[in-house]
DRENSEKOL-948021 format. One record per residue (C-alpha): z, y, x. Coordinates in steps of 0.05 Angstrom, whole numbers, padded with zeros to 5 digits, always signed. Example, Ala and Ser with C-alpha at 12.3 -4.5 7.8 and 13.67 -1.06 7.14 Angstrom:
# residues 2
+00156-00090+00246+00143-00021+00273
END
This chain:
# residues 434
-00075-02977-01825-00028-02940-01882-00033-02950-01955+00010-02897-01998+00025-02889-02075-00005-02825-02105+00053-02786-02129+00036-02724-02183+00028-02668-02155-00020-02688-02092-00085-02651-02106-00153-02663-02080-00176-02630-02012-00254-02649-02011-00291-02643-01954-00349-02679-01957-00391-02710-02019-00352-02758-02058-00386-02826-02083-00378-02848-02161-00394-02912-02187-00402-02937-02256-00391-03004-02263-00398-03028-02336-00399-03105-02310-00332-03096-02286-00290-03066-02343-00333-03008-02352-00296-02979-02294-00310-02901-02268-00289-02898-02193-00292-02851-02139-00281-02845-02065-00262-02779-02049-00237-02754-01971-00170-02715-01978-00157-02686-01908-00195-02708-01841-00161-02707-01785-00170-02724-01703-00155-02802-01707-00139-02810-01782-00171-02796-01854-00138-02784-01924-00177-02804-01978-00162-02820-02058-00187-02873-02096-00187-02840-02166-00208-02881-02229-00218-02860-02303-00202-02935-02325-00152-02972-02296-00154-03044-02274-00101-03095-02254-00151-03147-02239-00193-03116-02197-00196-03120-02121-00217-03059-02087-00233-03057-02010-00245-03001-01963-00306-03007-01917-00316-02964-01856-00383-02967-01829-00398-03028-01869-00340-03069-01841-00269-03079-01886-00202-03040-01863-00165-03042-01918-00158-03080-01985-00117-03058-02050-00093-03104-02108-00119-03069-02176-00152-03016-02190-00122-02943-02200-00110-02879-02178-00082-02883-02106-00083-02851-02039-00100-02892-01972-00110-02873-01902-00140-02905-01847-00120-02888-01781-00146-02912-01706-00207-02873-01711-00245-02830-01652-00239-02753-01643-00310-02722-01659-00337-02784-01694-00375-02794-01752-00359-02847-01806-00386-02881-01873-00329-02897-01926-00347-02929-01989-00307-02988-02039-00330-03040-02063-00286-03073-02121-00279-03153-02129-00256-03198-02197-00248-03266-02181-00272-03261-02112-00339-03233-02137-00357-03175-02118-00394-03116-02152-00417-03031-02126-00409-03012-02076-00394-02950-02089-00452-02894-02053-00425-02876-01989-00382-02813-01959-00390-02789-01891-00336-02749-01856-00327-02734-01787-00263-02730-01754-00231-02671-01711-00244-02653-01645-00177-02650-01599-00158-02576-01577-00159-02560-01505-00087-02559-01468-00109-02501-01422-00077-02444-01439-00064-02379-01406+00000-02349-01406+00045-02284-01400+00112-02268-01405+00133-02206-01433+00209-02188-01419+00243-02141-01479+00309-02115-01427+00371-02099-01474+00415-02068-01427+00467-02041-01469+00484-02098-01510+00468-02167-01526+00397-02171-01543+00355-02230-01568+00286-02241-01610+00295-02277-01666+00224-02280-01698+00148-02272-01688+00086-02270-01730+00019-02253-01713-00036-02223-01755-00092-02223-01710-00089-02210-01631-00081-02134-01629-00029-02138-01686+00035-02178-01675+00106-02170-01693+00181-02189-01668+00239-02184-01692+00315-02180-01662+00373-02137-01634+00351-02101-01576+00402-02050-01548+00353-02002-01496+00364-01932-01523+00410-01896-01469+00424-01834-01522+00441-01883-01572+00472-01941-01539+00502-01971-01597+00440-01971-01642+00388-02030-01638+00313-02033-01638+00306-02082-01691+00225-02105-01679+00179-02101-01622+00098-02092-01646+00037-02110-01597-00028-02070-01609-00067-02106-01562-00047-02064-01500+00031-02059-01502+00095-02077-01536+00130-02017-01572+00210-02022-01589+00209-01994-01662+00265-01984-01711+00254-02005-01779+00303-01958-01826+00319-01979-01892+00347-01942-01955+00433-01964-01970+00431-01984-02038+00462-01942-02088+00483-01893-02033+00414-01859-02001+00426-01855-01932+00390-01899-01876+00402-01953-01848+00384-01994-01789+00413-02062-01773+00384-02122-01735+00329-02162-01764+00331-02239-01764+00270-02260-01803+00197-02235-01818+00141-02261-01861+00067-02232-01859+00025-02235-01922-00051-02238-01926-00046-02167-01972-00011-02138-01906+00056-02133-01942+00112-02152-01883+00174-02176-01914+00239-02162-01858+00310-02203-01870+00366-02177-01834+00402-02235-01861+00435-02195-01928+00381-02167-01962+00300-02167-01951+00277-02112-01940+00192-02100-01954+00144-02058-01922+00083-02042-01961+00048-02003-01919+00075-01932-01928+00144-01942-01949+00203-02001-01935+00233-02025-01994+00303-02052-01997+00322-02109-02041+00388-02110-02059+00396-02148-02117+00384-02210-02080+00454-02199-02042+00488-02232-02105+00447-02290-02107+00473-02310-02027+00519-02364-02006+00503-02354-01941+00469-02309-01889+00382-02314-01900+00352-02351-01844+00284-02367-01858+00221-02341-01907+00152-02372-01929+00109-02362-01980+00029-02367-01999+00030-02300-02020+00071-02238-02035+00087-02253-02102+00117-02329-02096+00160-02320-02039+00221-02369-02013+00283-02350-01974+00333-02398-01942+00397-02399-01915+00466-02418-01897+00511-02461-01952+00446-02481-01974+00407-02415-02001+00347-02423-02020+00328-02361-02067+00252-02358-02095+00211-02287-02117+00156-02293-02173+00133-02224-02160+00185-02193-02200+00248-02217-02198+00295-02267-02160+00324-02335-02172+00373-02386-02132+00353-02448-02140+00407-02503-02131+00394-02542-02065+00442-02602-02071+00471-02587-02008+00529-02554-01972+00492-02548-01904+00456-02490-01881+00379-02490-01884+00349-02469-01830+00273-02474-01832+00223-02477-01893+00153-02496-01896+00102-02504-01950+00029-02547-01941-00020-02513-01984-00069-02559-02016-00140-02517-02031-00123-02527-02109-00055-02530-02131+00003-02509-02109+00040-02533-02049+00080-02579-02027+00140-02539-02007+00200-02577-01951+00259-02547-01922+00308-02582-01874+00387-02568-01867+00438-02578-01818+00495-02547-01777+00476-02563-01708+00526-02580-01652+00581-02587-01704+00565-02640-01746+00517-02698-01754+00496-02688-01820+00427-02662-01843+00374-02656-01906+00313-02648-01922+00299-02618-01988+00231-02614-02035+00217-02543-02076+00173-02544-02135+00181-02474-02173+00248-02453-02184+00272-02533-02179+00297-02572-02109+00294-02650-02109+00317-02684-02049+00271-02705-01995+00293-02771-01960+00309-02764-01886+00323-02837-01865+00310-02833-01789+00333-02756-01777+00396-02740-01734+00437-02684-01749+00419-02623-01714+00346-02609-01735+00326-02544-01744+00247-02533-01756+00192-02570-01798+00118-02564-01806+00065-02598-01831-00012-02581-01850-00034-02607-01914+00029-02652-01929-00001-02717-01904+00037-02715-01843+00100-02669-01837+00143-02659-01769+00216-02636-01753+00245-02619-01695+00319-02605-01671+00361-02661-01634+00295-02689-01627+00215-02700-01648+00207-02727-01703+00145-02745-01758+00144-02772-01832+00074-02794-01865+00058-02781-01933+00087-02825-01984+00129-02868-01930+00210-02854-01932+00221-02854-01853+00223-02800-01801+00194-02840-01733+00219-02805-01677+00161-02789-01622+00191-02817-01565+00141-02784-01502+00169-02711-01499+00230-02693-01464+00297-02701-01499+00308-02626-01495+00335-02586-01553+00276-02559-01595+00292-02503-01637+00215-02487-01675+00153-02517-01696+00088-02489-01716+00016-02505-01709-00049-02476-01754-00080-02545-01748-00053-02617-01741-00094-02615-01667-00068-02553-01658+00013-02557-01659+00069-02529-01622+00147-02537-01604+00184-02486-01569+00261-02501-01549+00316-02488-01490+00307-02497-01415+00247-02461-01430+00215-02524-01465+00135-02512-01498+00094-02569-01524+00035-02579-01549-00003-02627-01594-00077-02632-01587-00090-02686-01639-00077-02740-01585-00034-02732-01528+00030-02687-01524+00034-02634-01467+00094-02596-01425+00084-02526-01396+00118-02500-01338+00192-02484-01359+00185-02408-01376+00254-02360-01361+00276-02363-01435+00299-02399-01492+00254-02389-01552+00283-02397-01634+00217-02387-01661+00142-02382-01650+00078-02368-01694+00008-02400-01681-00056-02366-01701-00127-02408-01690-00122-02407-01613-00066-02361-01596+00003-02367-01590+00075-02330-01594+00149-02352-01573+00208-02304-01576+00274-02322-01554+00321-02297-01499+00309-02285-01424+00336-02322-01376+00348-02317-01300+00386-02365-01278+00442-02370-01323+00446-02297-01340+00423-02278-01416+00390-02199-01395+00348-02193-01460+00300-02216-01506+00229-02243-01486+00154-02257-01510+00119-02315-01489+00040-02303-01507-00004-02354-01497-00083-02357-01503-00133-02422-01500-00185-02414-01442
END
């Protein structure tokens, strides 16, 4: 059982009926039970009032019988966990003064998530870079037959010096493609390796090749320059909701935000380079936007750090090693990060818990499109997977994926491939539920 503060800018996720009371024996309060994100074993709800009330009791009932009981009345989040995958319950409150109590309030059904299946076919595709040192650095997919990668891949025997920068899948085959951009100020082409990619609903891609982003709209690509003034350190890592509120990250802790028509740094608090970024989108507001920092292998420091706009608060990261190099999270109840590590913090509480049942191999990404639906990709050719209950480990694949992307019931890892102990190229791990 967890009981959280509401903090300000939590908004509500509804999915079911809420219940509203009016209680004019009892203060004249206005209360309502309202579910804020179901999930396979636990459920989010807020207990919102119009009239607050330190002497009041309130209790939660599932199913008739008390889980949980809160000292005064006001607007707060709660969460009660323990509960079945694929099972219906009945919430309601019912408030107390003096040990008498009054409502309850009408009931709300929910029913919880079912767990994901851990069967999952699938393929290896190897990217061969034989005249130079080629690696995959990102992936994202728009649908099955449309998926993109992007790296350094050096296969071009007329032009052995000059990289294939992405790799796209059209359902039947990968195709090495070279993704030219315009020199600033100078007119001539240019093609350099690509570190980063983000894919917006509006099918706008937006490339990094670590100095500048560079946007395809779908007829020309776009280079933005002007943000090369605004960098303390190489760009990592992009995420936004849409095209027009867009977040870059990076090292000496960069973090850079777009508002559709122009570009701001936003001051980080931190020295260390940030290597992932994530935001939970709530159905209503904006999101809750984290980013984590670190140098792994060379020191033991690290941060986590909260965007709001064109502002960075600190995040606390009590419980996190140094080294940690991905975080995720759903709808911001329950976010993860990964690195030297597993780890998970739940809303409101200032602790990362480490997950202790996965092996203690370095994991480099983390993605999942539901929280029963999560992956971690890492060396030694480490995949996991999170079905809303039990953690699983795949077969050690020949590669060592930096990044992955997770679409309903598909997923992609790129990385490098690796035989033996011999880097010969980048590689695509695709995976499909049965």
């Amino acid at each position: 059982m967890k009981f959280v503060a509401l903090i300000g800018l939590l908004i509500v996720f509804s999915v079911v009926t809420c219940g509203r009371i009016t209680l004019p024996t009892i203060s004249k309060a206005v209360v309502e039970l309202v579910p804020e994100a179901v999930m396979v074993t636990e459920a989010w709800f807020s207990v919102k009032t119009e009239r607050p009330d330190a002497g009041l009791t309130v209790a939660l009932e599932r199913n008739g019988k008390e889980v949980l009981r809160l000292a005064g009345l006001k607007d707060t989040i709660v969460a009660d966990s323990g509960l079945q995958p694929a099972h219906g319950y009945t919430y309601r409150l019912r408030l107390y003064r003096s040990g008498k109590g009054v409502g309850p309030t009408p009931p709300v059904s929910i029913t919880t998530m079912d767990t994901t299946s851990h069967d999952i076919e699938w393929k290896v595709y190897e990217i061969p870079s034989p005249y130079g040192s080629g690696a995959l650095y990102d992936v994202a997919i728009v649908n099955e037959n449309d998926i993109w990668a992007v790296g350094e891949i050096y296969s071009d025997s007329n032009q052995t010096w000059l990289p294939y920068n992405a790799v796209h899948w059209d359902g039947e085959k990968w195709e090495l493609k070279r993704i030219k951009s315009v020199i600033c100020n100078n007119g001539s082409f240019i093609v350099s390796s690509i570190y980063s990619l983000t894919i917006f609903r509006d099918k706008s891609i937006w490339f990094s090749d670590g100095a500048e982003i560079i946007k395809w709209n779908g007829k020309d690509f776009i280079r933005h320059c002007e943000i090369n003034s605004l960098l303390d350190g190489a760009i990592k890592k992009g995420w936004g909701y849409d095209s027009t509120n867009y977040y870059i990250v990076g090292g000496n802790g960069t973090i850079i935000h777009y508002d559709g028509s122009s570009w701001h740094r936003i001051e980080s608090g931190t020295d260390l380079a940030i290597q992932d970024i994530w935001g939970a989108k709530h159905q209503h507001s904006l999101p809750v936007i984290y980013a984590v920092a670190s140098n792994p292998f060379h020191d033991n420091r690290v941060s986590v750090i909260g965007i709001q706009g064109n502002q960075a608060y600190p995040v606390s990261h009590r419980g996190l090693p140094g080294g940690m190099k991905g975080i995720w999270s759903w709808r911001g109840y329950t976010w993860y990060s990964c690195g030297n590590g597993l780890y998970r913090k739940e809303y409101g509480d200032s602790i990362w818990r480490e997950i202790s049942d996965v092996p203690p191999i370095y994991k480099e990404a983390i993605r999942g499109s539901r929280p029963n639906n999560l992956f971690v990709v890492g060396h030694f050719g480490l995949v996991l997977h999170w079905n809303g209950s039990t953690w699983h480990q795949y077969e050690q694949f020949p590669g060592l994926f930096v990044a992955l992307d997770v679409k309903e019931d598909m997923v992609t890892a790129v990385g490098v491939h690796v035989t033996g102990i011999v880097v010969d190229g980048g590689v695509i791990l695709v995976g499909r539920r049965r």
